[in-house]
N, C-alpha and C positions, 0 to 999 in steps of 0.2 A: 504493500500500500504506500509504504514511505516511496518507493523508488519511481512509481505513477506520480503522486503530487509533487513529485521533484520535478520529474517530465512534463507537468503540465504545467507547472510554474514558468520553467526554462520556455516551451511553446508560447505561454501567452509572450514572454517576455520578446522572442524572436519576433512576433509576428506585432507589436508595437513599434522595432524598432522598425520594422518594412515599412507600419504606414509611415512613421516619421519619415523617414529615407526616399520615399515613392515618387515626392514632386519633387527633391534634387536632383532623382537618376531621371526624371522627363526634362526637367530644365538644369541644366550645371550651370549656365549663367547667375542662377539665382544664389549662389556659396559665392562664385567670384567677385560677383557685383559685392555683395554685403561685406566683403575682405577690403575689398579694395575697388574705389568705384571709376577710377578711372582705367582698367581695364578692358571698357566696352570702345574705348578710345582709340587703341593699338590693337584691337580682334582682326582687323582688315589688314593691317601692314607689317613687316615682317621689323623689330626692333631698328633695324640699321637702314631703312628704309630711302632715309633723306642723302645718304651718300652716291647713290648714281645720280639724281637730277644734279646736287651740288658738282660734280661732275661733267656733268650733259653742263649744266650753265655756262661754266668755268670753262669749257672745250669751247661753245660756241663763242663765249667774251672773246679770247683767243683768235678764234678764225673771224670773227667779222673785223678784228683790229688788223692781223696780216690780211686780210683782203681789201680794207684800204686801203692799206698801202702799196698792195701790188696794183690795185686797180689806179693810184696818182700817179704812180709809174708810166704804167702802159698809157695813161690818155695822156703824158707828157711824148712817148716814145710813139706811140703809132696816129695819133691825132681823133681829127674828130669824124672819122667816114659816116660810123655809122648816123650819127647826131645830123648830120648834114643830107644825108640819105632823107630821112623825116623829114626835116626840112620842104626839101623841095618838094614830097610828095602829101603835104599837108592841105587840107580845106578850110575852107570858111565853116562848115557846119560842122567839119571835125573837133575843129578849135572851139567851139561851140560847147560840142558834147564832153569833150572834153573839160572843161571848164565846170561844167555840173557837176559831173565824178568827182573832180580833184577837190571843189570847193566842200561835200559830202566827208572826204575825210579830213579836213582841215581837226590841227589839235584841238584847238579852241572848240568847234563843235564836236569831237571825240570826247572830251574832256568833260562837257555837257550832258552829252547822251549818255556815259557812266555814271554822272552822280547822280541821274535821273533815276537809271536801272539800279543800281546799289539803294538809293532810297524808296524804290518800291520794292527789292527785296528785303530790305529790314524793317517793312511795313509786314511785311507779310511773314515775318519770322525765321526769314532765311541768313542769320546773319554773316554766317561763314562765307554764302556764297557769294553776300555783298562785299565784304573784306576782302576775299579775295580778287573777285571784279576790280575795284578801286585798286588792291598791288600791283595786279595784271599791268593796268593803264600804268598807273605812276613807275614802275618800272623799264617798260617799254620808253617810255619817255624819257626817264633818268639814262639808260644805255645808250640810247640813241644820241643823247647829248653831249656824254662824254664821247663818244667815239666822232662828233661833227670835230670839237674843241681837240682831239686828240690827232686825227687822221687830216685836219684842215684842207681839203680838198675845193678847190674855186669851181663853179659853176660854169656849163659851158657858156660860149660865147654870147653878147647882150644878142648880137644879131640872129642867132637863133631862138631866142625865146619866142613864146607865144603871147605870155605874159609875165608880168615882174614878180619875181618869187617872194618870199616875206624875210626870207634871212641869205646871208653871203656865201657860207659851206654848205658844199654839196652833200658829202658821203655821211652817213644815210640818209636814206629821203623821211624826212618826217612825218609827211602825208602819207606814206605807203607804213610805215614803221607802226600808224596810230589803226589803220585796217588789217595790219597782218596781228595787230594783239587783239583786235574782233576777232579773231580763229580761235585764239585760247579761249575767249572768255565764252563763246558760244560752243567749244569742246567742253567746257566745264559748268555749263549750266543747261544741256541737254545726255548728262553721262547718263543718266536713268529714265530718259524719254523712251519713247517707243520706237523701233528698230528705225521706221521709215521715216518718221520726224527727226530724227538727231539725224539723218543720212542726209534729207533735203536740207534739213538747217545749217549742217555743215558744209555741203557742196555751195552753199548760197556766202557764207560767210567767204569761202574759199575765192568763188569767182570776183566779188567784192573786190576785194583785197590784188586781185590779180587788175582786176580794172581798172585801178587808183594805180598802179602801178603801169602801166600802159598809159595811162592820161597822164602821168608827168613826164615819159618819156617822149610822147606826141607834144606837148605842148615846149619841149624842148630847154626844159627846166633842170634834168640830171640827167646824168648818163645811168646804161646798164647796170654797172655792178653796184650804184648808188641803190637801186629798189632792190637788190639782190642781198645786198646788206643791210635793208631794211628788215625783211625776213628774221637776219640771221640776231639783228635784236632783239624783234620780238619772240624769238625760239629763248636767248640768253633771261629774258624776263620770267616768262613759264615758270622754266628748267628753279630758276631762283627761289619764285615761291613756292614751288613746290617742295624744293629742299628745306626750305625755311620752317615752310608749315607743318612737314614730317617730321620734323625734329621733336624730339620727347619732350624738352623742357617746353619750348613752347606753345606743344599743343596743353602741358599742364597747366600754364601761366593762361591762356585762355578758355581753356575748358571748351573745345571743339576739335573736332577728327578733322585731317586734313581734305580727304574726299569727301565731298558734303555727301547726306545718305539718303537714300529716296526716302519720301515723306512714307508716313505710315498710313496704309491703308494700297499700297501704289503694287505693281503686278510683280515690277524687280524685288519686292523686299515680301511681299507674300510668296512667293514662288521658291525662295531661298529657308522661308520658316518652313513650307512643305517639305522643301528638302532634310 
């Protein structure tokens, strides 16, 4: 009899400890969360996460400052062909349309249209994605600045302009610099849209960008590797925040994951709980 209510005792006691145990073995999140809460912070990225973009940044800083420089070179050494090719096969309504384009990415209105977008996203609760929106921009801008003042590269000839540029250095194109960081900011605020909307949104952002960059060239304002090296700032901006924001300390100090995360209730983050 003793050796039964020893067994039954021990049973009840196991099958207590199950229920206690039953909603940690469904959910483990719920021990780690309660230990330590900024854990739900780093689930997605792997610790050392922020060392390839600081990387990728740091390569591209690098190549857009040596292709400056190769590119003042060559346009002192082989001239102005291509520049003057435009030229003479230029219109009146080209210069036209062109002039629409170019005025579209001008800073000042780049600079506008993000603080717009950054303050309907932190209307709306999204504020990681507004902060970074606004790095994105002010980054793209700060590279591009340094590398006008660094690589000092003069503008081609007045006799080919279309119209009068707003500053003296050519390499980078700033106009082209302010629509190619449109590509990050709409890569990073369509990461969890639907296959076909992030596809269109992004090919839209893409040809933008390519556009602006053809209309400073038509209008006879920079040479080639000037938009070419516009790119390769706003790639240097990305790559930046993105190391920035991966970094441990500072996603602590702000209390946000660097990949902002689809909203709850959305197909990417129910489809991933199924999993």
């Amino acid at each position: 009899m003793a050796i039964h209510r020893r067994c039954g005792h021990s049973g009840l006691r196991a099958a207590r400890v199950l229920v206690v145990l039953a909603p940690l073995r469904a959910s483990p999140s719920l021990l780690s969360d309660r230990k330590c809460p900024s854990v739900s912070h780093f689930s997605e990225t792997r610790p050392r996460s922020w060392i390839r973009p600081l990387l990728a940044a740091i390569t591209c800083f690098g190549a857009l400052l040596a292709f400056g420089v190769v590119s003042k070179m060559w346009v002192a050494t082989h001239g102005l062909n291509q520049d003057e090719w435009i030229e003479r096969h230029r219109t009146s309504w080209g210069v036209v349309l062109a002039e629409v384009v170019t005025d579209c990415a001008q800073p000042v209105v780049g600079i506008g249209v993000v603080v717009v977008l950054a303050a309907w996203l932190a209307v709306r609760r999204r504020r990681a994605e507004a902060i970074l929106v606004l790095a994105i921009t002010a980054g793209t801008l700060i590279v591009s600045t340094i590398a006008k003042y660094a690589i000092r590269e003069s503008r081609p000839p007045v006799s080919l302009w279309a119209m009068t540029p707003g500053t003296h250095w050519s390499f980078p194109s700033g106009h082209t610099a302010v629509a190619a960081a449109g590509i990050g900011i709409v890569v990073l605020l369509t990461a969890h849209s639907r296959p076909k909307l992030r596809t269109i949104a992004r090919i839209i952002a893409v040809l933008f960008a390519l556009a602006v960059a053809v209309s400073r060239l038509y209008l006879g304002v920079h040479y080639l590797s000037d938009v070419i090296g516009s790119f390769l700032a706003a790639a240097t901006a990305w790559f930046a925040v993105r190391a920035g924001t991966t970094h441990p300390c500072l996603a602590q100090a702000t209390d946000w994951p660097m990949v902002a995360r689809p909203p709850t209730g959305s197909g990417h983050f129910e489809s991933r709980r199924r999993a």
